[in-house]
Each structure stands twice: as structure tokens, then as C-alpha cells.
C-alpha positions as CSV (number, residue, x, y, z in Angstrom):
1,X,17.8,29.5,-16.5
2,X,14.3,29.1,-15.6
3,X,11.4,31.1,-17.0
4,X,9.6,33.8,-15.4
5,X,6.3,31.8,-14.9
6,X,8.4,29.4,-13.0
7,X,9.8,32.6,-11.4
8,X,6.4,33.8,-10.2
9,X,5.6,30.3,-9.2
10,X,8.7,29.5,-6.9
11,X,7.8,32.9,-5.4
12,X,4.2,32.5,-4.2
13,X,4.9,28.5,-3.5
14,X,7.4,30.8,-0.8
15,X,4.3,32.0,0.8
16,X,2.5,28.7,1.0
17,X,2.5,26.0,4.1
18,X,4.3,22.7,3.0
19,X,2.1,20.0,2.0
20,X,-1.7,20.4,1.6
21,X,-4.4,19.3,-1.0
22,X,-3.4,20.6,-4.7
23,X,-6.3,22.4,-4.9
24,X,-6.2,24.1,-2.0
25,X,-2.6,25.4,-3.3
26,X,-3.7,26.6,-6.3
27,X,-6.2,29.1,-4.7
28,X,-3.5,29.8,-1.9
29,X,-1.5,31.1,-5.0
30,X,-4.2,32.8,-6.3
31,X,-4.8,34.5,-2.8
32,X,-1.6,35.3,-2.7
33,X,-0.9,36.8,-6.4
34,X,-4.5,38.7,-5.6
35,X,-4.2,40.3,-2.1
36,X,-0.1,41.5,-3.3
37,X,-1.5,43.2,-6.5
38,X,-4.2,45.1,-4.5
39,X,-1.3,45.8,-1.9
40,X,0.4,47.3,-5.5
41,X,-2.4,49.0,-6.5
42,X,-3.2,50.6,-3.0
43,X,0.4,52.1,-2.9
44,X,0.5,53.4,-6.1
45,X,-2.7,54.8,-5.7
46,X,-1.2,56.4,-2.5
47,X,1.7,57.9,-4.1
48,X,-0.9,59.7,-6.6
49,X,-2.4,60.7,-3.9
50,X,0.3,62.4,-2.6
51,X,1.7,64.0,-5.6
52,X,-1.8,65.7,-6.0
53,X,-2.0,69.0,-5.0
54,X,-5.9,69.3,-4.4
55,X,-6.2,66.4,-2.0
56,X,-5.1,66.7,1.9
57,X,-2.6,64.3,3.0
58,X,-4.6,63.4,5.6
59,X,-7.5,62.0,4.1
60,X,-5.3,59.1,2.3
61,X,-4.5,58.0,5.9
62,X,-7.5,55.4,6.4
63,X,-6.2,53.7,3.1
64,X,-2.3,53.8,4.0
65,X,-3.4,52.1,7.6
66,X,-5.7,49.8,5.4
67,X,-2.4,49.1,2.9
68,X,-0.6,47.4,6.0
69,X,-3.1,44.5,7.1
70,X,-3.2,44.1,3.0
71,X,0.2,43.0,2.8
72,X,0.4,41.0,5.8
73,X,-2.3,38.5,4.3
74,X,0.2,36.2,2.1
75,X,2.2,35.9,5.2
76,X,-0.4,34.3,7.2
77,X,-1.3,32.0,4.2
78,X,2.5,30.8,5.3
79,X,1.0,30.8,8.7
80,X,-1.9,28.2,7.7
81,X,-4.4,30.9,8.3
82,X,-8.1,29.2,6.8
83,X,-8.1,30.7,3.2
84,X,-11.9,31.8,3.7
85,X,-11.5,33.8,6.6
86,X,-8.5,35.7,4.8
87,X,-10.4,35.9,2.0
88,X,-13.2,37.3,3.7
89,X,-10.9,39.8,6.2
90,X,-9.4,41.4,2.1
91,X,-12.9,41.6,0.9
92,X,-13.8,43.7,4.2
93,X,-10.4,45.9,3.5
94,X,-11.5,46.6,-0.3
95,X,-15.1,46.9,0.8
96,X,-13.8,49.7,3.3
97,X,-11.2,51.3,0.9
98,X,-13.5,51.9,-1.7
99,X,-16.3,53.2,0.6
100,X,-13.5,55.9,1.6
101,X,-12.9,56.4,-1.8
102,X,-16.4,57.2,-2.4
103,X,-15.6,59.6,0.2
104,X,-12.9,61.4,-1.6
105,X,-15.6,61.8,-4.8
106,X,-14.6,58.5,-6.5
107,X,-18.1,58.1,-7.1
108,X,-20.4,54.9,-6.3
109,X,-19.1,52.9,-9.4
110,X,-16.1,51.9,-8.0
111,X,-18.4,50.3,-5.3
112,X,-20.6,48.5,-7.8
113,X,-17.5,47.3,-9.8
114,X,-17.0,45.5,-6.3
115,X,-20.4,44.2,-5.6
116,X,-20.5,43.1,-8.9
117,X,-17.2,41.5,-10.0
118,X,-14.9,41.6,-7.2
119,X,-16.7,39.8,-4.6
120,X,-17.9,36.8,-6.9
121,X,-14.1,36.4,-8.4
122,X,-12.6,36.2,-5.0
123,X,-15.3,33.7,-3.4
124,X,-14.5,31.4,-6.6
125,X,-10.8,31.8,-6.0
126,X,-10.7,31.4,-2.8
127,X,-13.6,29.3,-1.7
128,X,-15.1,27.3,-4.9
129,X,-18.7,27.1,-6.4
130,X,-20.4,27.3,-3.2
131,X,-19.1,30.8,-1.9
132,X,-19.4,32.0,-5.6
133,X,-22.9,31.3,-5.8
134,X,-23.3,33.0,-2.2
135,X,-21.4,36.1,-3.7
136,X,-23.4,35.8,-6.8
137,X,-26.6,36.4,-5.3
138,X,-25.2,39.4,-2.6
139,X,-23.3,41.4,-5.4
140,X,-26.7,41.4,-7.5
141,X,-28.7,42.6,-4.5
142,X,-26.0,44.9,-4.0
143,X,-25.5,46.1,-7.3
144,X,-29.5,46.6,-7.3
145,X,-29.4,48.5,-4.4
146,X,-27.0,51.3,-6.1
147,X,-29.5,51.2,-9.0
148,X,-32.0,52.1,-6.4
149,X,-30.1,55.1,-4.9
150,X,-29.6,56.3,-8.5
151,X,-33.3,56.0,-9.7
152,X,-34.4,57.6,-6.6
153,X,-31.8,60.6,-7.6
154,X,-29.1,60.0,-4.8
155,X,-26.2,60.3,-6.6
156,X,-22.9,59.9,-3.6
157,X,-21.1,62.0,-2.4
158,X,-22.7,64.7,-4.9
159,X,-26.5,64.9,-3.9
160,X,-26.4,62.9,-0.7
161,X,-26.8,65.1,2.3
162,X,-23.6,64.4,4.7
163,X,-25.7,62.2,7.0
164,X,-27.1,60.1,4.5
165,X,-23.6,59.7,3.3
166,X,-22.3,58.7,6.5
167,X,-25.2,56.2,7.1
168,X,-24.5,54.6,3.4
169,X,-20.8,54.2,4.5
170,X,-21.5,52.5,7.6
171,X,-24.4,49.8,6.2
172,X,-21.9,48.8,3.2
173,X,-19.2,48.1,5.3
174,X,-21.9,46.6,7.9
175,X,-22.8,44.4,4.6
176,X,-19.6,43.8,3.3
177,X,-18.7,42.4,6.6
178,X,-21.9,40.5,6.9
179,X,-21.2,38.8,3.7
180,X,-17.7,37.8,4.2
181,X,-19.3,36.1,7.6
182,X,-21.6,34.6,5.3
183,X,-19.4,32.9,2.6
184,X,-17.5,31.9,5.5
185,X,-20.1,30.1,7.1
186,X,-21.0,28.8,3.5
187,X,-17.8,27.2,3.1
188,X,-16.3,26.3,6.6
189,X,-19.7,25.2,8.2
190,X,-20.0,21.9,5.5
191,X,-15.8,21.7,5.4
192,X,-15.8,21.4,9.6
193,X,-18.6,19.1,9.2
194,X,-17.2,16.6,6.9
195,X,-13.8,16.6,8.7
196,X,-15.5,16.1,12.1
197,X,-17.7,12.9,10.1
198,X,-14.2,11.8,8.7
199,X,-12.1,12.5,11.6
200,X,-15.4,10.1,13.8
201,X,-14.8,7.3,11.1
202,X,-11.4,7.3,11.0
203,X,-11.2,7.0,15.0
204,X,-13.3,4.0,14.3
205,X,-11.3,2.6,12.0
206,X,-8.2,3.3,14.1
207,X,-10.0,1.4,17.2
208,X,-10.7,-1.3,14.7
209,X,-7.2,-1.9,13.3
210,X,-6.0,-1.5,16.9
211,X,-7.9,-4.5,18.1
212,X,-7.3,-6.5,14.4
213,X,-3.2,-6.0,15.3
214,X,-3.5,-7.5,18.7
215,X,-5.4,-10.7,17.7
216,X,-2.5,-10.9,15.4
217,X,0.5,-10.4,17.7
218,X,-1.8,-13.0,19.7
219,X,-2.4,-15.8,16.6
220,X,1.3,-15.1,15.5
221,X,2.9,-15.4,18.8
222,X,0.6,-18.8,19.5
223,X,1.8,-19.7,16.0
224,X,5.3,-19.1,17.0
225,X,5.1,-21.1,20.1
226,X,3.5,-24.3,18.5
227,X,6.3,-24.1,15.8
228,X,8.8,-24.1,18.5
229,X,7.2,-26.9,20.1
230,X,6.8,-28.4,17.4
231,X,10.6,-28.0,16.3
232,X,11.1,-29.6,19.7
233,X,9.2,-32.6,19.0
234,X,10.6,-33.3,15.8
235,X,14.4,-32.9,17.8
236,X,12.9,-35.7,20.1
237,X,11.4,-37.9,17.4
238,X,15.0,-37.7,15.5
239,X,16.7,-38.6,18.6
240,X,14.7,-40.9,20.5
241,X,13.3,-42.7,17.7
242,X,15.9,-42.7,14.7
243,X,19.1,-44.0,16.9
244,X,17.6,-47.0,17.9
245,X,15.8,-48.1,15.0
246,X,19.2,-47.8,13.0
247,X,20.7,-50.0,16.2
248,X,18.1,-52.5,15.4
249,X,18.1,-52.6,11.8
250,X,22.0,-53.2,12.7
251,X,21.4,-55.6,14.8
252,X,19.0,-57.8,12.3
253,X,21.7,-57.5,9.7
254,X,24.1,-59.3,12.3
255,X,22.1,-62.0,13.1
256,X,21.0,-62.7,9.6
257,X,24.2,-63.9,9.0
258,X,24.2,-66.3,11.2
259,X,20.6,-67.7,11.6
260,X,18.7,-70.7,9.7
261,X,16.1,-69.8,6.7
262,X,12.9,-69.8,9.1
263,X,14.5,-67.2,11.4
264,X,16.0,-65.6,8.6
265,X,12.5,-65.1,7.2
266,X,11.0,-64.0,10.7
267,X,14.5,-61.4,10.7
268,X,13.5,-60.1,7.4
269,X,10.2,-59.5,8.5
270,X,11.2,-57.6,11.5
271,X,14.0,-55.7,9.3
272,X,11.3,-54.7,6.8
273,X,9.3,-53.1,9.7
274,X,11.5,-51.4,11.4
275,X,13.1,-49.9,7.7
276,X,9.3,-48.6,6.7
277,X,9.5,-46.7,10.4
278,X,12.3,-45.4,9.8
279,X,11.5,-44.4,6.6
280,X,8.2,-42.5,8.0
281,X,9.9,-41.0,10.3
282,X,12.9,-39.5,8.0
283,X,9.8,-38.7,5.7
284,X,8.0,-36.5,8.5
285,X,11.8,-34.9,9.4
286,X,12.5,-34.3,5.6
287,X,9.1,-32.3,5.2
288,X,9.3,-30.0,8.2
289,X,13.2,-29.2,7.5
290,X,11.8,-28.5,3.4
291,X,9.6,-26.2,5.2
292,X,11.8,-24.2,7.4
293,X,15.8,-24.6,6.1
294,X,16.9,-22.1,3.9
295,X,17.6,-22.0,0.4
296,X,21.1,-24.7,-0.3
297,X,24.1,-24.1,-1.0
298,X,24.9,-24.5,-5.1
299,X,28.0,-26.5,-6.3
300,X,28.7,-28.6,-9.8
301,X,27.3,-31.8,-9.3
302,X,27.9,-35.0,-11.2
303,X,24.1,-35.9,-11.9
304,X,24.6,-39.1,-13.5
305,X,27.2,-40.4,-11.0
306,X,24.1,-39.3,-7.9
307,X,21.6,-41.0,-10.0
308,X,23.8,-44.3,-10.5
309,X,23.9,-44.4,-6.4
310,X,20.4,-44.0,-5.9
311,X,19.4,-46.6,-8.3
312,X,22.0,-49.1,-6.2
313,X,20.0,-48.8,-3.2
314,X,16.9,-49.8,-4.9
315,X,18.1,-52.5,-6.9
316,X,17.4,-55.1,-3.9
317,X,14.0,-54.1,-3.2
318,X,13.3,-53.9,-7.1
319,X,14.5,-57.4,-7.5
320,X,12.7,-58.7,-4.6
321,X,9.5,-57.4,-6.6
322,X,10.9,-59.0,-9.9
323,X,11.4,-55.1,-11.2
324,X,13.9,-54.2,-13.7
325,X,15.5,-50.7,-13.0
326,X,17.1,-49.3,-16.4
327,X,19.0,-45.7,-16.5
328,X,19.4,-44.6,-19.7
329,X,21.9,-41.8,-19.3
330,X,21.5,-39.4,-23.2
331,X,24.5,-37.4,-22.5
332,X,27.0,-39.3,-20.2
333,X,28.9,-36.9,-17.7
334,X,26.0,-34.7,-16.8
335,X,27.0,-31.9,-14.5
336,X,24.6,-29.0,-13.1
337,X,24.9,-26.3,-10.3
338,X,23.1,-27.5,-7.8
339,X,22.8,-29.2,-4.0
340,X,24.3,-32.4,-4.7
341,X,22.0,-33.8,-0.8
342,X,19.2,-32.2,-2.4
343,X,19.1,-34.1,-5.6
344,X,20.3,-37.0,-4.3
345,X,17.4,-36.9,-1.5
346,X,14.8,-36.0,-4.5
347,X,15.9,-38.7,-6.6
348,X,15.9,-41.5,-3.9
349,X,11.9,-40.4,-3.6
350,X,11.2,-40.7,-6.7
351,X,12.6,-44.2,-6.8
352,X,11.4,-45.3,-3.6
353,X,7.6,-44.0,-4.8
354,X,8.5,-45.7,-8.6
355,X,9.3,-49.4,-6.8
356,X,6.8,-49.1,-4.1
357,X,3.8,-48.5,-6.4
358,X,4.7,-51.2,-9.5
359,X,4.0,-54.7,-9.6
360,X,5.7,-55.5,-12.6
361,X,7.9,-54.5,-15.7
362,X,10.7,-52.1,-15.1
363,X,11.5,-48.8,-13.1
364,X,13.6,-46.3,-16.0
365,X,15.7,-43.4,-15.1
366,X,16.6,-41.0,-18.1
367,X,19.3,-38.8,-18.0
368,X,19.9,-36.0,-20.2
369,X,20.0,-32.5,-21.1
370,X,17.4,-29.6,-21.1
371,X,16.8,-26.2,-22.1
372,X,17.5,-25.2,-18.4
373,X,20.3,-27.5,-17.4
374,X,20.0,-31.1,-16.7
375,X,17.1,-33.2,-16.5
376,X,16.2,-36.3,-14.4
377,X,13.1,-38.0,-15.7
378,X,11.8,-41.6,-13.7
379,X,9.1,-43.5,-15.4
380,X,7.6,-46.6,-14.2
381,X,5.0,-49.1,-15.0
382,X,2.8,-49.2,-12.5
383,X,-1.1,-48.4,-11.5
384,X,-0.5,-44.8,-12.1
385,X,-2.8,-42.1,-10.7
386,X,-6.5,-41.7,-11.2
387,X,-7.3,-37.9,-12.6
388,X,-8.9,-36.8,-10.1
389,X,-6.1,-37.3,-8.1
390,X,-3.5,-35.4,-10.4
391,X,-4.3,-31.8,-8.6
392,X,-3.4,-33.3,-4.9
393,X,-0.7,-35.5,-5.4
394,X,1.9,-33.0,-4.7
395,X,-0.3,-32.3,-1.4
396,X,1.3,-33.4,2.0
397,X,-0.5,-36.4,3.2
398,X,-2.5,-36.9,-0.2
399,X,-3.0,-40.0,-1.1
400,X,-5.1,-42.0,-3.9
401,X,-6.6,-44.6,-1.6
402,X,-7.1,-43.8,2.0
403,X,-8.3,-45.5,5.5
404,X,-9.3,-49.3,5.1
405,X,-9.1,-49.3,1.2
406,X,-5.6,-48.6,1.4
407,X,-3.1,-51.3,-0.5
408,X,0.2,-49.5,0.2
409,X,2.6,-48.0,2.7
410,X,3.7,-44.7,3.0
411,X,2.2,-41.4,4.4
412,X,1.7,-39.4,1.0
413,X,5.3,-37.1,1.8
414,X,7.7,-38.7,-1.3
415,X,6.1,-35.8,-3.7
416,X,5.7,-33.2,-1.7
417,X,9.5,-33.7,-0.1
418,X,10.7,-34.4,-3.8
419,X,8.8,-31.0,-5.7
């Protein structure tokens, strides 16, 4: 069951626009809790009226046709009515009542009550510092001007001759109006003014983003084109390059069979070249399709069995160097989840890179288990990498020694394709 603050709360948050600054709300409720106990206080105060027998009927009229607009005011706060200028229509309603009141021999306190503490608490509520401080300074001059009539011996109604009296009446409701105008002015004049600024800078913005979006449709859809073409390309490369140069490398294994030791050598020459383009050429295939395929699908793989097969096609070349190529497998059977082409494509770089850069001593493959799985560790004994060079060698294209000084193959991809 909720409270009866919460009550009160879900029913003035019924008379409020959805939405809106939090401050803004607050001072709606306020408005709205104000102007529906002065609509309270104006009936009951009509009902005494009416129970009395020494008043006329009639002269509680102006107040009951005042009581109407009173009530309407939370309702347009639902309407989004600006808070100031309903703020500013109650204080001329009060203003007027209480002048009629005067009428009716209230007596001129009721008025200075209003000048006095009235106004200034509704400007705060309603408007903030700046139409309190406006208030403020009117409710003082008004307050002084009742001290005025009362020094100089005019007492309302009582000693005020009836045209004096209707003169009063008429300048403090000219002056309660003229007030409400002003706080108005006070507060919407800087508000309009800052939202016009902020409505000029967000149109600027707007044109700017505008024209930042269509350079990028343009730089992504140029980017989207070249990748197509280049997609293309590499299609081409793979078919009009790859198929023949496996035909050829065929081809050289055929007639090695058959020719003397000085072809032979001239054969293995030709074979070697035509291997290293292919090899560039899976290299530049195997980094564009790392960059664009999607993530593999996951299996149990053998790792030690794919590692024994990539260290067989590297033997030759290792022994042709004079290279030893050791696995040293910790845990026998190692199995992992993961793409056994993927591994087996990783691993083959790793060797390739291990035998291509050593001159001497032995290539090792370790084998064994990890906190995360199964690991594959290759070691060689080669020139290593200088230290400045440790940051980029995972780079595409990076490589130690470039241009002329340059002492091996390769276009810098093994890492990059491998990590």
C-alpha cells in the first residue's frame, strides 16, 4: 500500500506533461499543489460567505467567477502552458480577489500579506532566483506604499472617500498585472534567448554531422568497392597463378627422375623458384582470408599427430641446410578443441620461418600441456631478432632487413598469418 506522500505525488505528476527537465517538474508540482489550495481556500471562503447573514450574495460573485479560471490552471500545466505566464495569470487572480476583499472591509492587510509574501514565494516556486529577486524588490515598494497610505491617515475602505477607493483598486490590479508582465519578461526574455542561441548551434551542429555522415557513406562505400576489387584480384591471382605453378612444380618433379646431375641441378633450381612463388603467393591469399573469414569451426584435434606432419614437410629442406629438427613431445597424445587447418597452417609457418632463418644447429618443436590447453612451442638457433625489431615483427610486411640489405626470402607474412 503506498503512502500518502506518494499518494499526493502520483496525483499532481497526473497534472503534469510527460517528460521535461526535473526541475521544471518540481515547480509544476508546486504550481499545481499551490493554485488547487487557493482554489480550496476560495471555496471555502465562499461558502462562509454564504452562510453569513450580513453579506449580500451578490457581492461574493467577482470571487466565485474568479474561483473558476483558479481551478482550471493545473489543467493547462497538463496542457504545457509556460509555468511563468500561469504563474503570473494566479498572481493577477489573487491580486484581484484580495482587492475585492478589501472591498468587502477585509482591510488592506490582506493586500500587504500579498505584496509582501505571496508574490516573492510564488516567483521562487515558479520561476527561480531571478523572478524572486524581481518580486522581492515590487512587494517592498508595494508594501511601502500601504505604509504610505497609512501614515498619511488613509485607512481602506474605512476613511477612503469612494473614489479614492475605486482609484486604489484599479492601480493595484493595474500593478499586480504590470508585475506579473514583468517577472515574465524577467524569466522568459533570457530562457527564449538561450534556447534560440542553443537551438542556432545545434542547427550548426546538425549541418555539420550531416555533411561528416556523407563523406563517410562516400569513404565507406569507396572502401567497400576496393575490397571487392580487391577480393577479385586475389580470386584471379589464386586461379591464374596457383594452377599453373603447381603444373610446373609437377612437371619438374617428373623430369627429375629422369634427367642427368647437371640438369638435375638446373631442375632444382627452377623447382626452388617456382615453390618460393608459390609460397608468396599462398602467403598474400592466407593473410587477406585471416582478415575477412570468419571465426573456425572447433573440433578435438590430435596436436602432436598435426605437428609430426608438419615437421615431415620440412625435414628435406632442413637437411639440405644441414639442420636437425627435434620434437620433443612432454605429454604424448595431446588433444585440444580447435581448427585442426588452422593449426596445422600456423605450425607450418612457424617452421617454414624457423628453417628459413637458421644456418646451423637444430629446429625443436615442444609439445606439451598448459594452463589453457595445449601448447606448441618452436625454438630455433638462428640470428634471432634485433630489439628494436620485437614490436613490429608481428606487423604485415615487417621485416628486420629491408631493400638491398636484405639476405632472405619471404615478404614478412609467416607471423602475422601465424598470430
Amino acid at each position: 500500500m503506498r503512502s500518502p506522500l506518494a499518494f499526493a505525488s502520483s496525483v499532481l505528476d497526473g497534472f503534469l506533461p510527460p517528460g521535461g527537465d526535473p526541475i521544471e517538474r518540481v515547480r509544476a508540482r508546486f504550481f499545481v499543489a499551490g493554485s488547487g489550495a487557493i482554489g480550496a481556500a476560495v471555496s471555502v471562503g465562499l461558502a462562509l460567505y454564504a452562510l453569513s447573514s450580513d453579506v449580500a450574495l451578490a457581492a461574493a460573485l467577482p470571487i466565485a467567477g474568479l474561483l473558476v479560471p483558479t481551478l482550471a490552471f493545473p489543467f493547462l500545466v497538463r496542457r504545457g502552458v509556460s509555468l511563468p505566464l500561469l504563474g503570473g495569470g494566479l498572481v493577477v487572480l489573487i491580486q484581484i480577489g484580495l482587492s475585492w476583499s478589501a472591498v468587502l472591509d477585509r482591510g488592506v492587510e490582506d493586500v500587504a500579506f500579498f505584496w509582501i509574501v505571496a508574490s516573492p514565494l510564488f516567483a521562487a516556486l515558479v520561476g527561480g532566483a531571478r523572478l524572486a529577486l524581481a518580486s522581492v524588490v515590487t512587494a517592498a515598494l508595494g508594501a511601502v506604499g500601504v505604509l504610505l497610505l497609512a501614515e498619511t491617515g488613509h485607512v481602506f475602505p474605512d476613511l477612503m472617500s469612494e473614489e479614492f477607493g475605486r482609484r486604489y483598486h484599479i492601480a493595484n490590479v493595474i500593478t499586480a498585472a504590470a508585475v506579473v508582465a514583468t517577472l515574465a519578461w524577467l524569466y522568459e526574455g533570457p530562457l527564449l534567448a538561450r534556447a534560440r542561441a542553443l537551438a542556432a548551434r545545434l542547427h550548426v551542429v546538425n549541418a555539420d554531422l550531416r555533411v561528416e555522415l556523407v563523406a563517410r557513406r562516400l569513404a565507406q562505400d569507396r572502401a567497400e568497392a576496393a575490397s571487392r576489387a580487391k577480393d577479385v584480384l586475389l580470386a584471379n591471382l589464386n586461379h591464374e597463378f596457383r594452377t599453373p605453378l603447381t603444373a610446373v612444380i609437377s612437371g619438374i618433379e617428373i623430369l627429375e627422375m629422369e634427367a642427368a646431375d647437371v640438369d638435375c641441378e638446373v631442375l632444382a633450381s627452377i623447382d626452388r623458384g617456382a615453390r618460393r612463388l608459390l609460397t608468396t603467393l599462398t602467403g598474400v591469399l592466407d593473410l587477406t582470408e585471416a582478415e575477412s573469414r570468419e571465426a573456425p569451426l572447433l573440433s578435438p584435434v590430435d596436436v602432436s599427430a598435426v605437428v609430426r606432419e608438419a615437421v615431415a614437410t620440412v625435414r628435406y629442406e632442413a637437411a639440405e641446410k644441414g639442420l636437425q629438427v627435434v620434437i620433443h613431445d612432454e605429454g604424448g597424445r595431446a588433444t585440444a578443441l580447435a581448427s585442426c587447418a588452422a593449426l596445422r597452417r600456423v605450425v607450418d609457418l612457424l617452421l617454414d620461418n624457423a628453417v628459413r632463418f637458421t644456418e646451423a644447429g637444430a629446429v625443436v618443436v615442444s609439445v606439451g600441456p598448459s594452463p589453457d590447453g595445449v601448447a606448441v612451442a618452436v625454438s630455433d638457433t638462428g640470428i634471432g631478432m634485433a630489439p628494436e625489431f620485437v614490436g613490429r615483427a608481428l606487423e604485415p610486411f615487417a621485416q628486420s632487413s629491408e631493400g638491398d640489405a636484405r639476405t632472405h626470402d619471404g615478404l614478412g607474412l609467416g607471423l602475422t598469418i601465424a598470430h
